[in-house]
N, C-alpha and C positions, 0 to 999 in steps of 0.2 A: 069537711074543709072545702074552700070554696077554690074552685078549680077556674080557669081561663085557659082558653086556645086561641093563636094566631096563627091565620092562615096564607100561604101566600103564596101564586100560581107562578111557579118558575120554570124556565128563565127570565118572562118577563117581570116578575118583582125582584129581581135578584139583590139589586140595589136595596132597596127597602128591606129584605133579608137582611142583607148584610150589616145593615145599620143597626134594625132592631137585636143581630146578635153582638155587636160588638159596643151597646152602647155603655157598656161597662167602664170602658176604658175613657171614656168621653167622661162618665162621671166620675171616675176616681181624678182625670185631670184639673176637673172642675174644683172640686173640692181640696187639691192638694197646692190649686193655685190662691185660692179663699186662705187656706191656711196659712202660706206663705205672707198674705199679702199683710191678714192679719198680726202676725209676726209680727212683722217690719214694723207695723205701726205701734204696736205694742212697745216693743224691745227695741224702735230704731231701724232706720232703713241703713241696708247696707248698700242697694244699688247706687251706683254714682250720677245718673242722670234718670230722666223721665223715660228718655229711650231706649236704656238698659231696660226697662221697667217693660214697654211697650214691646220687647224683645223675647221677655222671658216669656211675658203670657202669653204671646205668638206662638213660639218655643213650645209649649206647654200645650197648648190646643192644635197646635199643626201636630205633632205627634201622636196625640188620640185621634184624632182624624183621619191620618194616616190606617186606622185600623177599617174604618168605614169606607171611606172612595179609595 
């Protein structure tokens, strides 16, 4: 089975650490904002403006973010 290691000299990569461990959460945001958004279009938006809209996906990525910086 094919194996990979990342390596990274800390404390000065700490940031970069930390990104590459928590990019999980970045992509589950990613994709649960795609879904949403898909939704909407599907089935009808329920948001009441654009900037409801511009709010959410903010919302949604400042939070997984939050796990990186």
């Amino acid at each position: 089975m094919p194996r990979a290691t990342i390596e990274f000299n800390l404390p000065e990569e700490q940031e970069e650490f930390k990104m590459v461990s928590n990019i999980g959460h970045l992509s589950s945001s990613i994709c649960a904002v795609d879904n949403r958004m898909r939704s909407e279009l599907k089935h009808g938006l329920t948001f009441e403006s654009p900037e409801e809209v511009c709010e959410y996906v903010r919302s949604e990525l400042c939070e997984a973010l939050s796990y990186i910086y």
